[in-house]
C-alpha positions as CSV (number, residue, x, y, z in Angstrom):
1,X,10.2,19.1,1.1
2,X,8.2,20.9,-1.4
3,X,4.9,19.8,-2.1
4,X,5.1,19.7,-5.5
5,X,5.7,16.1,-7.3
6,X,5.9,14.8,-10.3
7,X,2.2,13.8,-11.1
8,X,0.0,13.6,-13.0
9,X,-3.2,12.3,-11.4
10,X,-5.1,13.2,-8.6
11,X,-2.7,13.3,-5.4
12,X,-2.2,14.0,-1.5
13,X,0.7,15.3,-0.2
14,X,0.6,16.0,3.1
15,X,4.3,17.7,4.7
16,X,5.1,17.0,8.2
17,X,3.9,19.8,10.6
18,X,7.0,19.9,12.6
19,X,9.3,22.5,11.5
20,X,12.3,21.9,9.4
21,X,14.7,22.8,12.0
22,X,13.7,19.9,14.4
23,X,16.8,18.1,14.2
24,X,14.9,14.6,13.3
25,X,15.3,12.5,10.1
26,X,12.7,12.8,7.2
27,X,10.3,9.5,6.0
28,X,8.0,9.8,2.6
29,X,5.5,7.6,3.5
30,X,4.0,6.5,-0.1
31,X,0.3,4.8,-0.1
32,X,-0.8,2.8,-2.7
33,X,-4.5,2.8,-2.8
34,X,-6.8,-0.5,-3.6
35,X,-9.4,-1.4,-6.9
36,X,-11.5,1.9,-7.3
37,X,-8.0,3.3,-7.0
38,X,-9.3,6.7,-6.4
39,X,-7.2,8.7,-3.8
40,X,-10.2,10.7,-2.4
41,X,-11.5,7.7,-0.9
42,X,-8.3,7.9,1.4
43,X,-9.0,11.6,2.7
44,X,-10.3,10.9,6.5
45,X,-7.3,8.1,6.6
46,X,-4.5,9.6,5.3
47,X,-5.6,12.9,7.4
48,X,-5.6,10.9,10.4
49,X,-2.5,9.0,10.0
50,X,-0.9,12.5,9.1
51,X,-1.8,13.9,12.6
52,X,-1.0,10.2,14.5
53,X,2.8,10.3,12.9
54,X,3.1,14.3,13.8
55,X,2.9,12.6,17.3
56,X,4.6,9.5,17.4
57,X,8.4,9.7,16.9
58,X,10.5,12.8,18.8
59,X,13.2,11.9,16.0
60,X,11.4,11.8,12.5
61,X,9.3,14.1,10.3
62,X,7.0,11.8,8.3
63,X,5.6,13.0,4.7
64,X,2.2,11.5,3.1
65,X,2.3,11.2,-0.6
66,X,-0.7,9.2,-2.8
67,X,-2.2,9.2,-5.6
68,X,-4.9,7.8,-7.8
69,X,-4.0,4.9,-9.6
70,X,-3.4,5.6,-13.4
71,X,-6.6,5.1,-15.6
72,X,-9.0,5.9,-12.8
73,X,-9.7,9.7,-13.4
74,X,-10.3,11.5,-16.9
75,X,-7.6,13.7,-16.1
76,X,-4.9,11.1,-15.9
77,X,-5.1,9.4,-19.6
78,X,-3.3,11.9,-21.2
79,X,-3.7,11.9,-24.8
80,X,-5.3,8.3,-24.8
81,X,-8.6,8.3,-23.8
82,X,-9.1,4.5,-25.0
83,X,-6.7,3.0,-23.2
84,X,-7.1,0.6,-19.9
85,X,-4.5,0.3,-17.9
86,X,-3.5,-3.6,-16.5
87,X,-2.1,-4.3,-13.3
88,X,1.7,-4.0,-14.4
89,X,1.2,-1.1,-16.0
90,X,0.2,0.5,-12.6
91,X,3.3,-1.1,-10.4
92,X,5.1,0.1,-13.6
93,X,3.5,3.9,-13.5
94,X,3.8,3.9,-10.0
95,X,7.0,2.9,-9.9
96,X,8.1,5.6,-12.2
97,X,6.3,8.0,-9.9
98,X,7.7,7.4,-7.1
99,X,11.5,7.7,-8.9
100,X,10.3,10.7,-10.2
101,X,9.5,12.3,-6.6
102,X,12.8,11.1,-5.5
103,X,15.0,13.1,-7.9
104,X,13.2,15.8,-7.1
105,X,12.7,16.1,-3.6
106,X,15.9,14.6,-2.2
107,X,18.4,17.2,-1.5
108,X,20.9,14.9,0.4
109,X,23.8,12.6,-0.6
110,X,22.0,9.9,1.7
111,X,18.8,8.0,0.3
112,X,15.6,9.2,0.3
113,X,14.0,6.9,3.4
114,X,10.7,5.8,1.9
115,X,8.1,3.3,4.0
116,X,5.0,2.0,1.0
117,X,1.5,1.6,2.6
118,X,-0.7,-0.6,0.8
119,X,-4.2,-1.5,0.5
120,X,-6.0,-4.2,-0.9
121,X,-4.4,-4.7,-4.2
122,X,-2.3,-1.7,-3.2
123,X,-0.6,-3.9,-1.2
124,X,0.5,-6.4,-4.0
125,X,1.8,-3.7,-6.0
126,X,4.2,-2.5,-2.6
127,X,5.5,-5.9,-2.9
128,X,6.3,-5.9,-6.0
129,X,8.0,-2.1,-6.1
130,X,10.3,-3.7,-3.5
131,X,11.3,-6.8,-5.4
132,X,11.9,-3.9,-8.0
133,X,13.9,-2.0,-5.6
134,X,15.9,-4.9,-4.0
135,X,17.2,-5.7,-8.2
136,X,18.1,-2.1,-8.5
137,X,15.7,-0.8,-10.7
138,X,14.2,1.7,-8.5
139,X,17.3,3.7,-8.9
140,X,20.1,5.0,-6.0
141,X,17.9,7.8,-4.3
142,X,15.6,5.8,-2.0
143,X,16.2,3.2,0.1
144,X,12.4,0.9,1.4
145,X,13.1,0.7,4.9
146,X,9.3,-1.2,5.2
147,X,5.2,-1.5,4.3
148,X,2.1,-1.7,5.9
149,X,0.0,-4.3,3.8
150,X,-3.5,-3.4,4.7
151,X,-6.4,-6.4,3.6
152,X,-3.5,-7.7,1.4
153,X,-5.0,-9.2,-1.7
154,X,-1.4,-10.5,-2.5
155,X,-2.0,-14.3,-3.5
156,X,-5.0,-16.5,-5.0
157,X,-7.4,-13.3,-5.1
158,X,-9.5,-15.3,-7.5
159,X,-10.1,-17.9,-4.3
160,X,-11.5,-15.6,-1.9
161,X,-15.5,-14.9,-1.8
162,X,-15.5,-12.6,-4.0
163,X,-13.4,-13.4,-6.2
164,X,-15.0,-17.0,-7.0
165,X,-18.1,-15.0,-7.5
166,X,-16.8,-12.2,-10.3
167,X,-13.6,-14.7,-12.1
168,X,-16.3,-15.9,-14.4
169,X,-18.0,-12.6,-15.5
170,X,-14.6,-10.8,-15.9
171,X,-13.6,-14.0,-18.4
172,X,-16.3,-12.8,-20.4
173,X,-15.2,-10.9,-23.7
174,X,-15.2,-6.8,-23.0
175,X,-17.5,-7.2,-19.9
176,X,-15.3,-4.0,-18.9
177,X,-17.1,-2.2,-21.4
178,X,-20.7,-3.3,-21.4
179,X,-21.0,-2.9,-18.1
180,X,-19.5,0.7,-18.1
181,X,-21.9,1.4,-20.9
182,X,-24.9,0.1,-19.2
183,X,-23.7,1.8,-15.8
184,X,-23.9,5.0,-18.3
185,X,-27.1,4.7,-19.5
186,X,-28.5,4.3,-15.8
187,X,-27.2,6.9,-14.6
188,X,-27.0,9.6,-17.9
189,X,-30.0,11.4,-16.4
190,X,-29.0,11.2,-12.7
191,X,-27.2,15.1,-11.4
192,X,-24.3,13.9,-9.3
193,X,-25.4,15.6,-6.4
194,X,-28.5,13.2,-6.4
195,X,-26.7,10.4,-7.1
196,X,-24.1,11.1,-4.3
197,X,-27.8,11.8,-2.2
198,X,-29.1,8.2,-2.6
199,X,-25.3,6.5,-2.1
200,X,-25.4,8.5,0.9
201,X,-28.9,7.5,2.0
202,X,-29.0,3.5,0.9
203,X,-25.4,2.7,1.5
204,X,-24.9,4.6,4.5
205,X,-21.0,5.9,3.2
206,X,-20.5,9.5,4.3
207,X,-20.1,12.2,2.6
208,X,-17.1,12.5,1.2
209,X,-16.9,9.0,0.3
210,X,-20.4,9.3,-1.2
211,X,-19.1,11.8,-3.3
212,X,-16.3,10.0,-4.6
213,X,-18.2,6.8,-5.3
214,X,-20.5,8.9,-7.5
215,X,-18.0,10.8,-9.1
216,X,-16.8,7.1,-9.9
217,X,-19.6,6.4,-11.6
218,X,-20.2,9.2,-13.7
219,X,-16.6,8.8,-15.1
220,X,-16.2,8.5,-18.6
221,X,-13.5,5.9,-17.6
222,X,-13.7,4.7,-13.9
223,X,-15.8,1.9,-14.0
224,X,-14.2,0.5,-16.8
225,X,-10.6,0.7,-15.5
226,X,-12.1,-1.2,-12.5
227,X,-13.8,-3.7,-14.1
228,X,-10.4,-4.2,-16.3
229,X,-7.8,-4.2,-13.7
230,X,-10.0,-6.7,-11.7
231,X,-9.9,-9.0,-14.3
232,X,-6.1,-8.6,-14.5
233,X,-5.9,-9.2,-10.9
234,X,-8.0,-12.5,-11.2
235,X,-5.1,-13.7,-13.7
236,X,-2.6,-12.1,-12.4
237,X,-2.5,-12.5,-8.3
238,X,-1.8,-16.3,-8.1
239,X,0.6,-17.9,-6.2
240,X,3.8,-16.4,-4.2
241,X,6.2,-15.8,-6.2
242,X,8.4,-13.5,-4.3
243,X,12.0,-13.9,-3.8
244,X,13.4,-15.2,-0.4
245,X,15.1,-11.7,0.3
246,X,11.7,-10.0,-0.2
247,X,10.4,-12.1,3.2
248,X,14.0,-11.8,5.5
249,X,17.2,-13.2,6.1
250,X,17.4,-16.7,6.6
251,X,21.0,-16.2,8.1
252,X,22.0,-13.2,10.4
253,X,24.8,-13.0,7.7
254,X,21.7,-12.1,4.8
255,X,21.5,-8.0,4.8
256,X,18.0,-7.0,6.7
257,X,15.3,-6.7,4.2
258,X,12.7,-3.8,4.4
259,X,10.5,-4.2,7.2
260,X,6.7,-6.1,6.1
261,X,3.7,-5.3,8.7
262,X,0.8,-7.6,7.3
263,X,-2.9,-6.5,8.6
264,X,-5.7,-8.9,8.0
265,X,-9.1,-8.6,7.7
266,X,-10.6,-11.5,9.8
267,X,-13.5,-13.4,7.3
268,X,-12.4,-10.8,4.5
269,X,-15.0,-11.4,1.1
270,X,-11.4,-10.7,-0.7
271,X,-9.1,-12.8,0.7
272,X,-9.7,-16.3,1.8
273,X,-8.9,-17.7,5.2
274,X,-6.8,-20.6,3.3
275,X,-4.8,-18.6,1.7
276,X,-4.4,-16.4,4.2
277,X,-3.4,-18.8,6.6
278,X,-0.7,-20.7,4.4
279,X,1.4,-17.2,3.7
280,X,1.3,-16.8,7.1
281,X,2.5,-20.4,8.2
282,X,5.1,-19.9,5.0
283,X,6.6,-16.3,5.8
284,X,5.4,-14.7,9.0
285,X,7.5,-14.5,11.7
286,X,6.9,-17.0,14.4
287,X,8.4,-17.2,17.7
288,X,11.0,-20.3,18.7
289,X,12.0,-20.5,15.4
290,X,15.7,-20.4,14.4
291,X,17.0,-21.9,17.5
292,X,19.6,-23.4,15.7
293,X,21.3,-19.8,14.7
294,X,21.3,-19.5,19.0
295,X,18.4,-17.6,20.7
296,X,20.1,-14.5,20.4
297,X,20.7,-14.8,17.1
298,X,17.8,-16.4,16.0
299,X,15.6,-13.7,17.5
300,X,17.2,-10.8,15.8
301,X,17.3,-12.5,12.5
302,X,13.4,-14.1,12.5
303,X,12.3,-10.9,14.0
304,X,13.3,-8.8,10.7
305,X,10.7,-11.4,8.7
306,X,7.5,-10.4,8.0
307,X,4.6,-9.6,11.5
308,X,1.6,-10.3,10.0
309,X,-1.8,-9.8,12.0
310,X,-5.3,-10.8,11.7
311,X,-8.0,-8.1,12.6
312,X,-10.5,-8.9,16.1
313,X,-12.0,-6.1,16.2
314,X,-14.7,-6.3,12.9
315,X,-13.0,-3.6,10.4
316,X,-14.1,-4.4,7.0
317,X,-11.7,-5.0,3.8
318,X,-13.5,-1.2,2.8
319,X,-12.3,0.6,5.5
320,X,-11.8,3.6,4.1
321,X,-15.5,3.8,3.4
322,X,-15.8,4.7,6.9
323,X,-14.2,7.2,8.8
324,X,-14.4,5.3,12.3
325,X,-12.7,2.6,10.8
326,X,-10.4,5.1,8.6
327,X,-9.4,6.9,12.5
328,X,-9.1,3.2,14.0
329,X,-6.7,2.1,10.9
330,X,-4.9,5.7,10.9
331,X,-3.8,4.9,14.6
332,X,-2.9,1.6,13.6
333,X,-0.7,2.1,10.7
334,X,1.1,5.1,13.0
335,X,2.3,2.1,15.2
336,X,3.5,0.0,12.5
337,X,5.4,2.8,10.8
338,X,7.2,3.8,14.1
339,X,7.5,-0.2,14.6
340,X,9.7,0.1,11.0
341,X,11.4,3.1,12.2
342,X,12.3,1.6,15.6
343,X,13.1,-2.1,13.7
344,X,16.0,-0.2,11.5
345,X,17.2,2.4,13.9
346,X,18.0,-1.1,16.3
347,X,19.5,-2.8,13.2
348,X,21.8,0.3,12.7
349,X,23.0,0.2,16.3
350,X,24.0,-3.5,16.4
351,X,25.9,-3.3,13.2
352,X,27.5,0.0,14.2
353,X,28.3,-2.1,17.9
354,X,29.9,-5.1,15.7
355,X,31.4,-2.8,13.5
356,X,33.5,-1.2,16.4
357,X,34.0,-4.2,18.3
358,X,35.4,-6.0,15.1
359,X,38.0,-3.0,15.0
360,X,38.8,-2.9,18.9
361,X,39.9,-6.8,17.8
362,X,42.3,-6.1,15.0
Protein backbone atom coordinates (compact mmCIF):
# COMPACT_ATOMS: atom_id res chain seq x y z
CA UNK A 1 0.00 0.00 0.00
CA UNK A 2 1.17 3.40 -0.57
CA UNK A 3 1.22 5.71 2.04
CA UNK A 4 -0.33 8.35 0.44
CA UNK A 5 -4.34 8.99 1.24
CA UNK A 6 -6.69 11.09 0.49
CA UNK A 7 -6.52 13.70 3.34
CA UNK A 8 -6.54 16.51 4.20
CA UNK A 9 -5.87 16.90 7.86
CA UNK A 10 -3.16 15.90 9.96
CA UNK A 11 -2.68 12.01 9.58
CA UNK A 12 -0.68 8.70 10.55
CA UNK A 13 -0.14 6.11 8.37
CA UNK A 14 1.76 3.62 9.46
CA UNK A 15 2.44 0.41 6.58
CA UNK A 16 3.06 -2.96 7.84
CA UNK A 17 6.80 -3.83 8.30
CA UNK A 18 6.59 -7.23 6.92
CA UNK A 19 7.40 -7.31 3.39
CA UNK A 20 4.87 -7.48 0.59
CA UNK A 21 5.86 -10.89 -0.50
CA UNK A 22 4.85 -12.63 2.84
CA UNK A 23 2.06 -14.48 1.52
CA UNK A 24 -0.46 -13.10 4.41
CA UNK A 25 -3.73 -11.10 3.91
CA UNK A 26 -3.69 -7.15 4.25
CA UNK A 27 -6.03 -5.24 7.28
CA UNK A 28 -6.34 -1.10 7.33
CA UNK A 29 -6.83 -0.67 10.61
CA UNK A 30 -8.66 2.89 10.85
CA UNK A 31 -8.73 4.85 14.33
CA UNK A 32 -11.03 7.34 15.09
CA UNK A 33 -9.68 9.55 17.75
CA UNK A 34 -11.80 11.14 20.81
CA UNK A 35 -12.99 15.14 21.70
CA UNK A 36 -9.63 17.19 21.29
CA UNK A 37 -9.72 15.06 18.12
CA UNK A 38 -6.10 15.76 17.50
CA UNK A 39 -4.13 12.69 16.01
CA UNK A 40 -0.76 13.62 17.72
CA UNK A 41 -2.13 12.77 20.90
CA UNK A 42 -2.26 9.13 19.54
CA UNK A 43 1.60 8.95 18.54
CA UNK A 44 3.13 6.66 21.53
CA UNK A 45 -0.38 4.42 20.93
CA UNK A 46 -0.63 3.99 17.57
CA UNK A 47 3.36 3.39 17.43
CA UNK A 48 2.98 0.78 19.84
CA UNK A 49 0.03 -1.01 18.44
CA UNK A 50 1.95 -0.73 15.04
CA UNK A 51 4.90 -2.88 16.49
CA UNK A 52 2.29 -5.34 18.71
CA UNK A 53 0.32 -6.26 15.26
CA UNK A 54 3.87 -6.63 13.29
CA UNK A 55 4.00 -9.57 15.86
CA UNK A 56 0.88 -11.00 16.34
CA UNK A 57 -0.56 -12.81 13.33
CA UNK A 58 1.88 -15.14 10.94
CA UNK A 59 -0.95 -14.58 8.28
CA UNK A 60 -1.83 -10.76 8.13
CA UNK A 61 -0.04 -7.54 7.39
CA UNK A 62 -1.86 -4.83 9.44
CA UNK A 63 -1.87 -0.97 8.15
CA UNK A 64 -2.53 2.11 10.80
CA UNK A 65 -4.30 4.95 9.23
CA UNK A 66 -5.74 8.15 11.49
CA UNK A 67 -6.37 11.34 11.41
CA UNK A 68 -7.39 14.45 13.10
CA UNK A 69 -10.91 15.00 13.26
CA UNK A 70 -12.13 17.76 10.84
CA UNK A 71 -12.25 21.35 12.30
CA UNK A 72 -9.54 20.65 14.90
CA UNK A 73 -6.40 21.99 13.08
CA UNK A 74 -6.11 25.41 10.98
CA UNK A 75 -4.98 23.41 8.23
CA UNK A 76 -7.99 21.37 7.80
CA UNK A 77 -10.94 24.17 7.25
CA UNK A 78 -10.13 24.77 3.90
CA UNK A 79 -11.54 27.83 2.61
CA UNK A 80 -13.90 28.33 5.72
CA UNK A 81 -12.24 29.46 8.54
CA UNK A 82 -15.72 30.23 10.36
CA UNK A 83 -17.10 27.17 10.29
CA UNK A 84 -17.55 24.48 13.26
CA UNK A 85 -18.01 21.29 12.49
CA UNK A 86 -21.01 19.09 14.49
CA UNK A 87 -20.74 15.60 15.25
CA UNK A 88 -22.47 14.32 11.90
CA UNK A 89 -20.50 16.25 10.00
CA UNK A 90 -17.37 14.35 11.36
CA UNK A 91 -18.92 10.53 10.91
CA UNK A 92 -19.99 12.21 7.56
CA UNK A 93 -16.14 13.57 6.70
CA UNK A 94 -14.87 10.63 8.05
CA UNK A 95 -16.87 8.46 6.31
CA UNK A 96 -15.92 10.05 3.01
CA UNK A 97 -12.33 9.60 4.03
CA UNK A 98 -12.18 6.44 4.56
CA UNK A 99 -14.14 5.66 0.91
CA UNK A 100 -11.70 7.84 -0.44
CA UNK A 101 -8.59 5.67 0.86
CA UNK A 102 -10.34 2.68 -0.38
CA UNK A 103 -10.55 3.59 -4.17
CA UNK A 104 -7.29 4.36 -3.87
CA UNK A 105 -5.46 1.86 -2.19
CA UNK A 106 -7.29 -1.31 -3.14
CA UNK A 107 -5.83 -2.98 -6.01
CA UNK A 108 -7.87 -6.30 -5.66
CA UNK A 109 -11.23 -7.43 -6.98
CA UNK A 110 -11.85 -8.65 -3.17
CA UNK A 111 -12.88 -5.88 -0.50
CA UNK A 112 -10.65 -3.87 1.19
CA UNK A 113 -10.60 -5.63 4.92
CA UNK A 114 -10.87 -2.69 7.25
CA UNK A 115 -11.14 -3.22 11.36
CA UNK A 116 -12.33 0.79 12.99
CA UNK A 117 -10.65 1.63 16.39
CA UNK A 118 -12.39 4.01 18.40
CA UNK A 119 -11.98 6.20 21.22
CA UNK A 120 -14.15 8.00 23.38
CA UNK A 121 -16.53 9.60 21.08
CA UNK A 122 -14.39 8.03 18.42
CA UNK A 123 -16.00 5.11 19.28
CA UNK A 124 -19.61 6.38 18.58
CA UNK A 125 -18.74 7.54 15.28
CA UNK A 126 -17.23 3.58 14.43
CA UNK A 127 -20.67 2.59 15.28
CA UNK A 128 -22.29 4.63 13.28
CA UNK A 129 -19.83 4.23 9.95
CA UNK A 130 -20.85 0.57 10.32
CA UNK A 131 -24.63 1.10 10.49
CA UNK A 132 -23.56 3.16 7.32
CA UNK A 133 -21.65 0.39 5.90
CA UNK A 134 -24.21 -2.46 6.70
CA UNK A 135 -27.08 0.07 4.41
CA UNK A 136 -24.52 0.22 1.68
CA UNK A 137 -23.53 3.55 1.75
CA UNK A 138 -19.94 2.98 2.42
CA UNK A 139 -19.61 1.77 -1.10
CA UNK A 140 -18.40 -2.05 -2.57
CA UNK A 141 -14.55 -1.71 -1.66
CA UNK A 142 -14.40 -2.48 2.02
CA UNK A 143 -15.87 -4.85 3.97
CA UNK A 144 -15.84 -3.96 8.51
CA UNK A 145 -14.82 -7.17 9.54
CA UNK A 146 -14.82 -5.46 13.46
CA UNK A 147 -13.95 -2.35 16.20
CA UNK A 148 -12.26 -1.85 19.18
CA UNK A 149 -14.45 0.70 21.22
CA UNK A 150 -12.05 2.11 23.61
CA UNK A 151 -13.92 4.31 26.82
CA UNK A 152 -17.03 4.27 24.54
CA UNK A 153 -18.95 7.36 25.09
CA UNK A 154 -21.73 5.73 22.90
CA UNK A 155 -25.07 6.34 24.90
CA UNK A 156 -26.38 9.03 27.54
CA UNK A 157 -22.87 11.00 27.51
CA UNK A 158 -24.76 13.81 29.07
CA UNK A 159 -25.34 11.27 32.36
CA UNK A 160 -21.95 10.49 33.13
CA UNK A 161 -19.80 12.90 35.68
CA UNK A 162 -18.82 14.91 33.47
CA UNK A 163 -21.16 15.36 31.37
CA UNK A 164 -23.87 16.50 34.19
CA UNK A 165 -21.31 18.91 35.08
CA UNK A 166 -20.56 20.80 31.45
CA UNK A 167 -24.59 20.00 29.66
CA UNK A 168 -25.54 23.20 31.27
CA UNK A 169 -22.62 25.60 30.26
CA UNK A 170 -22.57 24.10 26.67
CA UNK A 171 -26.63 25.16 26.58
CA UNK A 172 -25.45 28.47 26.91
CA UNK A 173 -25.64 30.70 23.75
CA UNK A 174 -21.92 30.71 21.77
CA UNK A 175 -20.18 29.53 24.96
CA UNK A 176 -17.87 27.83 22.13
CA UNK A 177 -16.74 31.19 21.38
CA UNK A 178 -16.33 33.12 24.53
CA UNK A 179 -14.54 30.73 26.02
CA UNK A 180 -12.10 30.28 22.97
CA UNK A 181 -11.74 34.06 23.11
CA UNK A 182 -10.99 34.23 26.62
CA UNK A 183 -8.63 31.09 26.40
CA UNK A 184 -6.97 33.62 23.65
CA UNK A 185 -6.47 36.45 25.63
CA UNK A 186 -4.76 34.24 28.46
CA UNK A 187 -2.56 32.81 26.61
CA UNK A 188 -1.81 35.69 23.61
CA UNK A 189 1.47 36.51 25.44
CA UNK A 190 2.49 32.97 26.44
CA UNK A 191 5.49 31.37 23.58
CA UNK A 192 4.32 27.85 23.12
CA UNK A 193 7.35 26.42 24.16
CA UNK A 194 6.52 27.94 27.72
CA UNK A 195 3.20 27.05 27.64
CA UNK A 196 3.99 23.35 26.58
CA UNK A 197 6.83 23.99 29.83
CA UNK A 198 4.18 24.49 32.50
CA UNK A 199 1.54 21.66 30.93
CA UNK A 200 4.50 19.61 31.22
CA UNK A 201 5.40 20.65 34.79
CA UNK A 202 1.66 21.11 36.53
CA UNK A 203 -0.14 18.36 34.65
CA UNK A 204 2.57 15.93 34.58
CA UNK A 205 1.64 14.82 30.49
CA UNK A 206 4.84 14.16 28.61
CA UNK A 207 6.24 15.70 26.16
CA UNK A 208 4.76 15.06 23.22
CA UNK A 209 1.49 15.22 24.60
CA UNK A 210 2.38 18.48 26.27
CA UNK A 211 3.10 19.76 23.05
CA UNK A 212 0.04 18.89 21.48
CA UNK A 213 -2.21 20.10 24.31
CA UNK A 214 -0.51 23.55 23.86
CA UNK A 215 -0.51 23.59 20.32
CA UNK A 216 -4.42 23.04 21.15
CA UNK A 217 -4.63 25.91 22.77
CA UNK A 218 -2.96 28.31 20.76
CA UNK A 219 -5.20 27.22 17.75
CA UNK A 220 -7.05 29.78 16.12
CA UNK A 221 -9.85 27.05 16.06
CA UNK A 222 -9.26 24.08 18.40
CA UNK A 223 -10.84 24.98 21.42
CA UNK A 224 -13.72 26.14 19.80
CA UNK A 225 -14.32 22.98 17.67
CA UNK A 226 -14.14 21.28 21.13
CA UNK A 227 -16.24 23.18 22.93
CA UNK A 228 -18.86 22.91 19.84
CA UNK A 229 -18.68 19.30 19.11
CA UNK A 230 -19.14 18.67 22.92
CA UNK A 231 -22.19 20.36 22.93
CA UNK A 232 -23.35 18.33 20.01
CA UNK A 233 -22.39 15.29 21.72
CA UNK A 234 -24.52 16.24 24.85
CA UNK A 235 -27.64 16.38 22.37
CA UNK A 236 -26.69 14.15 20.29
CA UNK A 237 -25.37 10.74 22.18
CA UNK A 238 -28.67 9.70 23.79
CA UNK A 239 -30.12 6.51 23.78
CA UNK A 240 -29.23 3.24 21.58
CA UNK A 241 -30.55 3.55 18.62
CA UNK A 242 -28.61 0.98 16.63
CA UNK A 243 -30.08 -1.57 14.51
CA UNK A 244 -30.26 -5.26 15.70
CA UNK A 245 -27.75 -6.36 12.82
CA UNK A 246 -25.25 -3.71 14.18
CA UNK A 247 -25.17 -5.93 17.74
CA UNK A 248 -25.29 -9.88 16.01
CA UNK A 249 -27.40 -12.41 14.71
CA UNK A 250 -30.14 -13.38 16.62
CA UNK A 251 -30.43 -16.65 14.47
CA UNK A 252 -27.43 -18.65 13.09
CA UNK A 253 -29.37 -18.05 9.84
CA UNK A 254 -28.71 -13.89 10.32
CA UNK A 255 -25.25 -13.20 8.26
CA UNK A 256 -22.31 -12.55 11.07
CA UNK A 257 -22.08 -8.89 11.70
CA UNK A 258 -18.63 -7.15 12.09
CA UNK A 259 -16.93 -8.19 15.06
CA UNK A 260 -17.52 -5.29 18.42
CA UNK A 261 -14.71 -5.47 21.22
CA UNK A 262 -16.15 -2.99 23.95
CA UNK A 263 -13.20 -1.69 26.59
CA UNK A 264 -14.47 0.07 29.65
CA UNK A 265 -13.05 2.36 31.78
CA UNK A 266 -14.01 1.18 35.40
CA UNK A 267 -15.53 4.64 37.35
CA UNK A 268 -14.92 6.53 33.95
CA UNK A 269 -15.88 10.72 34.61
CA UNK A 270 -17.40 10.16 30.89
CA UNK A 271 -19.35 7.39 31.01
CA UNK A 272 -21.64 6.42 33.77
CA UNK A 273 -21.70 3.02 35.43
CA UNK A 274 -25.64 2.88 34.73
CA UNK A 275 -25.41 3.32 31.45
CA UNK A 276 -22.75 1.37 31.10
CA UNK A 277 -24.08 -1.50 32.77
CA UNK A 278 -27.64 -1.55 30.86
CA UNK A 279 -25.79 -1.71 27.21
CA UNK A 280 -23.96 -4.34 28.46
CA UNK A 281 -27.00 -6.38 30.10
CA UNK A 282 -28.81 -5.32 26.58
CA UNK A 283 -26.09 -6.34 23.85
CA UNK A 284 -23.01 -8.03 25.23
CA UNK A 285 -22.52 -11.35 24.75
CA UNK A 286 -23.21 -13.54 27.76
CA UNK A 287 -22.63 -17.09 28.25
CA UNK A 288 -25.73 -19.82 28.49
CA UNK A 289 -27.63 -17.75 26.40
CA UNK A 290 -29.37 -19.11 23.27
CA UNK A 291 -29.82 -22.56 24.50
CA UNK A 292 -32.74 -22.87 22.70
CA UNK A 293 -30.82 -22.58 19.05
CA UNK A 294 -28.84 -25.95 20.83
CA UNK A 295 -25.49 -25.40 22.60
CA UNK A 296 -23.67 -25.76 19.59
CA UNK A 297 -25.49 -23.44 17.84
CA UNK A 298 -26.18 -21.14 20.34
CA UNK A 299 -22.52 -20.68 21.09
CA UNK A 300 -21.42 -19.86 17.64
CA UNK A 301 -24.14 -17.45 17.04
CA UNK A 302 -24.06 -15.40 20.69
CA UNK A 303 -20.39 -15.51 20.40
CA UNK A 304 -20.38 -13.25 17.15
CA UNK A 305 -22.34 -10.40 19.52
CA UNK A 306 -20.68 -7.83 20.97
CA UNK A 307 -17.49 -8.82 24.14
CA UNK A 308 -17.53 -5.96 26.06
CA UNK A 309 -14.97 -5.56 29.08
CA UNK A 310 -14.59 -3.40 31.97
CA UNK A 311 -11.06 -2.14 32.84
CA UNK A 312 -9.25 -3.59 36.58
CA UNK A 313 -6.31 -2.37 36.18
CA UNK A 314 -6.92 1.81 36.81
CA UNK A 315 -6.28 3.20 33.05
CA UNK A 316 -7.97 6.42 32.78
CA UNK A 317 -10.68 7.50 29.95
CA UNK A 318 -7.32 9.86 28.77
CA UNK A 319 -5.07 7.18 28.10
CA UNK A 320 -3.38 8.45 25.48
CA UNK A 321 -2.10 11.24 27.78
CA UNK A 322 0.20 8.75 29.01
CA UNK A 323 2.47 6.62 27.34
CA UNK A 324 2.42 3.65 30.03
CA UNK A 325 -1.11 3.49 29.58
CA UNK A 326 -0.86 4.19 25.66
CA UNK A 327 1.91 0.77 25.68
CA UNK A 328 -0.67 -1.11 28.14
CA UNK A 329 -3.72 -0.23 25.64
CA UNK A 330 -1.39 -0.79 22.36
CA UNK A 331 -0.97 -4.41 23.66
CA UNK A 332 -4.46 -4.60 24.39
CA UNK A 333 -6.09 -3.55 21.23
CA UNK A 334 -3.35 -6.06 19.33
CA UNK A 335 -5.29 -8.93 21.05
CA UNK A 336 -8.62 -7.69 20.16
CA UNK A 337 -7.72 -7.09 16.54
CA UNK A 338 -6.18 -10.68 16.13
CA UNK A 339 -9.43 -11.77 18.29
CA UNK A 340 -11.47 -10.15 15.04
CA UNK A 341 -9.19 -11.71 12.63
CA UNK A 342 -9.32 -15.16 14.29
CA UNK A 343 -13.50 -14.59 14.96
CA UNK A 344 -13.96 -14.28 10.90
CA UNK A 345 -11.21 -16.51 9.61
CA UNK A 346 -13.46 -19.41 11.97
CA UNK A 347 -16.66 -18.07 10.47
CA UNK A 348 -15.17 -18.55 6.99
CA UNK A 349 -14.22 -22.17 7.69
CA UNK A 350 -17.61 -23.35 9.04
CA UNK A 351 -19.51 -21.90 6.19
CA UNK A 352 -16.92 -23.13 3.67
CA UNK A 353 -17.44 -26.84 5.85
CA UNK A 354 -21.41 -26.46 5.39
CA UNK A 355 -21.00 -25.26 2.13
CA UNK A 356 -19.31 -28.61 1.03
CA UNK A 357 -21.19 -30.78 3.04
CA UNK A 358 -24.50 -29.32 1.68
CA UNK A 359 -23.07 -30.38 -1.88
CA UNK A 360 -21.66 -33.93 -0.80
CA UNK A 361 -25.78 -34.20 0.01
CA UNK A 362 -27.25 -33.29 -3.24
Amino acid sequence: MSSQAQCSVPQIYLPSPLPASTPSSDYLIWFITGNPGLISYYTTFLNSLSAHLSKSHSTARFHIFGSSLDGFEASSLASNKDKCYSLQDVISLTGHRIQGYVRVQNKSEDPMKVILVGHSVGAYIALELIRKWQDGGMGKGMRVWGACLLFPTVTHIARSPSGKKVAGILKQHDIEIHVSTLVKILTYLLPAIVLTTLIHAVMRFPEEAAKTTARFIKSPVGVRQALFLARDEMATITDDQWQASLWGPLTTSTPAPPKLIFYFGQNDHWVADETRDELIAARGYREGEGKELGEAKADEAQKTRPKMIIDDEGIPHGFCLRDDHSELIARKVSGFVTEIVDAHIAIGKASNRVHHDNKNHT
